[in-house]
C-alpha positions, -999 to 999 in steps of 0.1 A, spaced: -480 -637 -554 -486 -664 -572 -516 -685 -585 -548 -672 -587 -540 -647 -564 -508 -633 -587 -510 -594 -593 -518 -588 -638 -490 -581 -653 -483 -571 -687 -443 -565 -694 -433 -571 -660 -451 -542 -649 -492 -543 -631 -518 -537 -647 -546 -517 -636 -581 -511 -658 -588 -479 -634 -574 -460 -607 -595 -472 -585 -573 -506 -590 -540 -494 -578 -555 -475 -553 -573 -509 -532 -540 -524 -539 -520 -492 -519 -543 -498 -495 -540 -534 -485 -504 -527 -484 -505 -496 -462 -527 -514 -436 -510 -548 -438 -473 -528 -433 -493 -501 -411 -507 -533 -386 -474 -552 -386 -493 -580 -404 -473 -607 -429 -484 -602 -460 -502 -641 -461 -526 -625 -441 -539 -606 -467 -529 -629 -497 -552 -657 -478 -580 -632 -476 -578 -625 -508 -580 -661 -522 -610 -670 -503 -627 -640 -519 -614 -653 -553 -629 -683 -544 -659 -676 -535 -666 -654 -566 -647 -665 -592 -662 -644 -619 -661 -615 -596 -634 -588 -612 -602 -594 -598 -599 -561 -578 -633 -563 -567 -620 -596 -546 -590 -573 -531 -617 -549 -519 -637 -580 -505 -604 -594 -488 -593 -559 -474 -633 -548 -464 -629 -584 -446 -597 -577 -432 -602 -540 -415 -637 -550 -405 -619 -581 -387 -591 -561 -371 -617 -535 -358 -605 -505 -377 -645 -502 -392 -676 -516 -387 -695 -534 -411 -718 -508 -405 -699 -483 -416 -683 -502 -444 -722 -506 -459 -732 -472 -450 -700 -458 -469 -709 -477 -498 -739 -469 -503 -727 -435 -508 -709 -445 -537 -724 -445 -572 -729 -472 -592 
């Protein structure tokens, strides 16, 4: 990817500030391979959720794009997306 929506790299290799990072980006791989999507279909999800946070952290707009993305494909509800994360602490 590139643009705003290019992966942080440092060396060549990705650069993640937790492991929670690499982990949302596993996923979005695993379900766009797992649902025979094309990768766009994620990368254009994830650049309207750039967009419309820019000052959001930039793996908090892949888990925006790929809550969006299973919610729209039916895997979850948005229910349960908001139940689950509530769950979670801050």
């Amino acid at each position: 990817m590139t643009g705003e929506a290019a992966l942080p790299r440092q060396n060549g290799e990705l650069v993640f500030d937790a492991p929670w990072e690499g982990r949302v980006l596993g996923m979005a791989l695993a379900v766009v391979q797992d649902r025979g999507l094309d990768w766009d279909d994620f990368r254009e999800r994830l650049i309207a959720a750039i967009d419309a946070d820019p000052t959001r952290p930039y793996y908090e707009s892949w888990t925006a794009a790929l809550t969006d993305l299973v919610v729209d494909l039916g895997v979850v509800s948005a229910d349960d997306v908001a139940v689950r994360a509530a769950r979670v602490d801050p």
